[in-house]
N, C-alpha and C positions, 0 to 999 in steps of 0.2 A: 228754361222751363216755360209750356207755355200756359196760357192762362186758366185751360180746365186742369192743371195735371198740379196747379200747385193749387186748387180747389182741393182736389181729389187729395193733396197729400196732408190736406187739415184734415179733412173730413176722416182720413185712416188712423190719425192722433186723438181724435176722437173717440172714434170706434175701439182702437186698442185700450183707447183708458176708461171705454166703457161708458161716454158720453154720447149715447147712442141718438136724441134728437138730435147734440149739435152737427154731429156727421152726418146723418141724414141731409140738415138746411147747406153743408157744404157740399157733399157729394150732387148733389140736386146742380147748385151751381155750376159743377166741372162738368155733368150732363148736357146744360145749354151752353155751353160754350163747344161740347166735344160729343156729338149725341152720339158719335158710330164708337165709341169707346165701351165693346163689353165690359172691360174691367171695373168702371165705374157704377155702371147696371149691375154686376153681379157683386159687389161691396155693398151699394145702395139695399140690394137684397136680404145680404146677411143686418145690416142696421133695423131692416123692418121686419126681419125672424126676431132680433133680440127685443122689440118693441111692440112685441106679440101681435103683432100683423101680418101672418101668414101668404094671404092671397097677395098682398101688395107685393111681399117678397118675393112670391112665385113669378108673379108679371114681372119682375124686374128681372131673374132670373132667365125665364125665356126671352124678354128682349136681349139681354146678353149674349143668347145662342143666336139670333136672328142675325144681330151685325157683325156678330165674329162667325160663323157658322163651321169651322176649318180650327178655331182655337179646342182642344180637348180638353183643359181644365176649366174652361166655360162650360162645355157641354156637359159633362162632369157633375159640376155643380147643378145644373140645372137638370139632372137625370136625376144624381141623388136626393133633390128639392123634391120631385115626383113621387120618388120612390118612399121619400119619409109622410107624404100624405098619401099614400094610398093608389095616385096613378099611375098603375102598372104600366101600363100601353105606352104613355108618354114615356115611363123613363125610362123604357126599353128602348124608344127612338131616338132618344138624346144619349144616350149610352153608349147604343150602337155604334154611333157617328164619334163618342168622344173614343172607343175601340178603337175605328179608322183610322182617328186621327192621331192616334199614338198605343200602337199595339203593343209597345214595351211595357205600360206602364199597367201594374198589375191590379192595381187599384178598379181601374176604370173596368176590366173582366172580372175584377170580385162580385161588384156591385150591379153588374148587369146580370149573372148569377143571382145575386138577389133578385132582381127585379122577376126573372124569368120564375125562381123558385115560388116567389109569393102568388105568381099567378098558378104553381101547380103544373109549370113546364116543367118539370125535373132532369127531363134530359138534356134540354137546353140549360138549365142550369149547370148538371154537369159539364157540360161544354167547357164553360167560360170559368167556371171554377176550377177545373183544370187547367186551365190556359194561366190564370191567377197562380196556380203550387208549382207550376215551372219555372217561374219566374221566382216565388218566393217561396219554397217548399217548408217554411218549419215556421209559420205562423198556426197556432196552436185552433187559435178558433177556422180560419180555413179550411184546416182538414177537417173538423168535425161540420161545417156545412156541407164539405163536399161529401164525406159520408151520408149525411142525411138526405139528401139528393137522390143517392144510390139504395140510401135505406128505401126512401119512397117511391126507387122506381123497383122496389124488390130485389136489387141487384146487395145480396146479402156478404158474399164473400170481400167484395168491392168495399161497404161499407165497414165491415170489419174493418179491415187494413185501413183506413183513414180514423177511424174511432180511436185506435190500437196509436194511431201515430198522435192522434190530439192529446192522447193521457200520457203519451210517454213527454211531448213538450212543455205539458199544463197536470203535471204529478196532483193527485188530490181532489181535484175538479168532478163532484158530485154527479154533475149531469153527463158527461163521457163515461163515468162507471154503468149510467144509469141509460144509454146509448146503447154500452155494451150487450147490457143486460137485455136489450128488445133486443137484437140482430140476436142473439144466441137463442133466445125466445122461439123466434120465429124461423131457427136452421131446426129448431125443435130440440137443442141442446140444455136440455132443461137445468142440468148441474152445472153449468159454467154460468148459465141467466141467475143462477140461486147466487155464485158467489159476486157475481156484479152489481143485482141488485142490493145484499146487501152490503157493500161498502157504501153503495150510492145513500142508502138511508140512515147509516154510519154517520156519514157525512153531512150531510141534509136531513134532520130528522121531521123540517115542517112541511116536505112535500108528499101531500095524501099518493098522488098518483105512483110515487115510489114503492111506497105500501103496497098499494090495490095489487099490484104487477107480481112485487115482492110475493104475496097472497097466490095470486095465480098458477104459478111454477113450485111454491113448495108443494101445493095442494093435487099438481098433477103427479110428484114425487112422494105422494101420501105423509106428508108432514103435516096431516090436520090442526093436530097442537099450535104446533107455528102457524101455518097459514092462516089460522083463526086470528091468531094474536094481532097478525098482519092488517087484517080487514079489519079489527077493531080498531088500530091506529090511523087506519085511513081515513077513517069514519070520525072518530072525535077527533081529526083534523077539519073532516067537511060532513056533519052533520048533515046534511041533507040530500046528500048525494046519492039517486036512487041507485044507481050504480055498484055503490059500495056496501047499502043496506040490502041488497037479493045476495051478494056475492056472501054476507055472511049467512044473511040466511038460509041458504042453499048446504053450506058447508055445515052448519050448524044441526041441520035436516040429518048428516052421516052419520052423525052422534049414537 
């Protein structure tokens, strides 16, 4: 063993028992003895996320990509480091590269998926999010991002069928009822959005936006009674939501 690696292997004794400066002051050690070691950089990274030092981490992170540039679960991490603060760009380039460098591995096409969706690529999200359900087809959240993908590029029948498969892996799950319920919304299937949306607020009775929706589609189905009921539940969910106070007032106006 040589002399950073048996730094490195205190420092992860550490770390796993959750004594996150002393692995820090070890890992640090296995560094100057063995600087081109990503693995160390990107250990030393997660010590300084658990010790609420963000950007430290991030830099140790991308030094990680830098010396290993060809490793994918370095890249990996340091995409996914990006992508949980916010920088799209970068973690779509570290991504990319962890793709590259191991197209089997479905993880690394979920997440770059992510990164594209956050920026509002959706097509390119769908891409990679596909490339992800081939590999792993009945991971229940999966399908319902890649549904939403398709939701937001309008591609409705598309979304259906992934919505349709997330509730069949994930029975219950409020917000796939409630998925549902917009893609049928918006084929303009009013009567099948009535029964989606309400399981979904069945289910979930503290989310307004459920409501408001819920409100919308009885209301084009002249269920005023209900619809009304609807918009008042939205409302003393979220008092101030102008949103939800025209939509009854409006309805209210039919009376």
């Amino acid at each position: 063993m040589s002399g950073g690696e048996a730094f490195f292997e205190e420092g992860l004794k550490h770390l796993y028992s959750g004594k996150y400066e002393e692995a820090i002051k070890e890992l640090k050690k296995a560094i100057e003895i063995e600087p081109n070691n990503g693995l160390y950089y990107t250990n030393l990274g997660v010590a300084m996320d658990y010790t609420g030092h963000p950007e430290e981490a991030l830099s140790n992170y991308k030094t990680a990509s830098e010396v290993e540039p060809e490793n994918g679960g370095i890249l990996y991490n340091f995409g996914s480091a990006c992508l949980q603060r916010g920088k799209y760009e970068e973690a779509v380039i570290a991504l990319k590269q962890a793709v590259e460098a191991s197209e089997k591995n479905p993880y690394y096409s979920y997440n770059l998926g992510n990164a594209y969706f956050c920026m509002n690529k959706f097509d390119m999200a769908l891409t990679y999010y596909s490339r992800a359900l081939n590999i792993r087809p009945n991971d229940h959240l999966w399908n319902f991002m890649t549904g939403m993908a398709c939701y937001n590029s309008n591609k409705y029948a598309q979304a259906l069928k992934y919505f349709q498969k997330a509730l069949q892996l994930k029975p219950g799950e409020a917000a796939y009822y409630y998925a549902l319920g917009n893609v049928y919304h918006c084929m303009e299937d009013t009567k099948n959005a009535i029964v989606y949306y309400e399981k979904a607020v069945a289910i979930n009775p503290e989310q307004a936006d459920y409501y408001y929706y819920y409100g919308i589609v009885l209301e084009v189905e002249g269920l005023l009674d209900e619809a009304t009921e609807a918009f008042e539940e939205a409302l003393a969910l979220e008092p101030k939501n102008e949103t939800y106070k025209n939509a009854l007032k409006a309805i209210m106006s039919k009376y």
